[in-house]
C-alpha positions as semicolon CSV with decimal commas, in nm:
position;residue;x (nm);y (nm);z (nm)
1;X;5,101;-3,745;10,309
2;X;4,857;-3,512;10,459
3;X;4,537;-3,415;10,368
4;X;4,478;-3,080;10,289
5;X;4,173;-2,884;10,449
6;X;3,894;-2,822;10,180
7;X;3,781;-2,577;9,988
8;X;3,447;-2,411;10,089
9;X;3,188;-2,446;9,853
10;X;3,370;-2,758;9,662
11;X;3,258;-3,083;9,651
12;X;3,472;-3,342;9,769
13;X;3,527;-3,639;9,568
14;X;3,242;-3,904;9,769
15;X;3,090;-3,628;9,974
16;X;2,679;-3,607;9,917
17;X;2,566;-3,281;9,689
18;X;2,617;-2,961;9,921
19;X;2,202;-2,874;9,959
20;X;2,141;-2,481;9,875
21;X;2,094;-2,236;10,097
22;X;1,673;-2,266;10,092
23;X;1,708;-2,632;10,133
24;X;1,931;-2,630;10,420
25;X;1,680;-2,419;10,585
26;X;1,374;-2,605;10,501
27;X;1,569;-2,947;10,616
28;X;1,637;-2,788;10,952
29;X;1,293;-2,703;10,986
30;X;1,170;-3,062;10,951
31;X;1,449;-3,202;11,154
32;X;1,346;-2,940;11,434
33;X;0,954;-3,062;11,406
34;X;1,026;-3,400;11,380
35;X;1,235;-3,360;11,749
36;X;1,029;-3,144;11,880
37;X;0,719;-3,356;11,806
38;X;0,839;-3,646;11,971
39;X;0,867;-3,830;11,597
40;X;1,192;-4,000;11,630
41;X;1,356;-4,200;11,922
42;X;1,643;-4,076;12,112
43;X;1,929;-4,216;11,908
44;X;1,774;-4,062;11,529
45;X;1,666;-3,766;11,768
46;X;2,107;-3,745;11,793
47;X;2,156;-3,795;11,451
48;X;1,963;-3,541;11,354
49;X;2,027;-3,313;11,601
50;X;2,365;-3,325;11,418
51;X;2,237;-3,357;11,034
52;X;2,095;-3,007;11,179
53;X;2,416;-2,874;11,303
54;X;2,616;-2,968;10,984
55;X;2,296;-2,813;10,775
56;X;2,347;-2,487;11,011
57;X;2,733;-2,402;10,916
58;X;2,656;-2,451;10,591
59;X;2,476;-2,180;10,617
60;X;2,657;-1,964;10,818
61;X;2,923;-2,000;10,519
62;X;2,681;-1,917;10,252
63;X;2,572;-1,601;10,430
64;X;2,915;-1,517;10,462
65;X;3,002;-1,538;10,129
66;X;2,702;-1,368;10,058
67;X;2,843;-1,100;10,300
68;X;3,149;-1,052;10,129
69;X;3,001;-1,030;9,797
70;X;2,792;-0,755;9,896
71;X;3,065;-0,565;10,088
72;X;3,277;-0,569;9,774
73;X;3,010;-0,480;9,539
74;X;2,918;-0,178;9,782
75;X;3,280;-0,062;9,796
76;X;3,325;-0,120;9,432
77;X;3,044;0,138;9,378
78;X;3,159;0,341;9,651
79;X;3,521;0,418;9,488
80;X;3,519;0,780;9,289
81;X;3,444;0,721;8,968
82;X;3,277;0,416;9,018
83;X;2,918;0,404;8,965
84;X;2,608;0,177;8,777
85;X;2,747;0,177;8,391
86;X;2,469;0,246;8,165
87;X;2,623;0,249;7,845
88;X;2,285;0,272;7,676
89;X;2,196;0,571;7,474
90;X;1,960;0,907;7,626
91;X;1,649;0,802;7,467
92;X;1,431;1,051;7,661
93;X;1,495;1,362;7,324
94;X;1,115;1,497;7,403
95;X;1,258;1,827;7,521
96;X;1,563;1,854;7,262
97;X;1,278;1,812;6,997
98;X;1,096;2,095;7,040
């Protein structure tokens, strides 16, 4: 039986909590000054190194989704007809009034 490839953004069943998109970032930070400043030996300088690469395409896929999400709102808006609803009522009557 094979396993099948998965799904962005879903946790698999053992698999640590996917960190948000902030955290990643601030995690790569630290990871970066603790190599850079000569913190860690060689072999947790490597294991970092790839905590930091796994931390990096996960957010590469956020800000793809994020991307997308914004392309389709855009076009949504974009398409004749389409446009902000605001279903509330013309309050502004000072002119009608007088």
């Amino acid at each position: 039986m094979s396993k099948s490839k998965p799904t962005p953004g879903v946790q698999e069943e053992g698999e640590p909590p996917q960190p948000a998109f902030q955290d990643a970032i601030a995690e790569v930070e630290a990871i970066t000054d603790r190599i850079e400043g000569g913190q860690i030996g060689l072999e947790d300088s490597i294991e970092q190194f790839e905590r930091g690469m796994k931390l990096l395409a996960r957010c590469r896929e956020i800000l793809q989704r994020v991307e997308q999400r914004v392309e389709d709102i855009t076009q949504r808006l974009l398409e004749p007809g389409a446009g902000p609803k605001d279903d509330s009522p013309d309050t502004d009557d000072r002119d009608t009034a007088r």
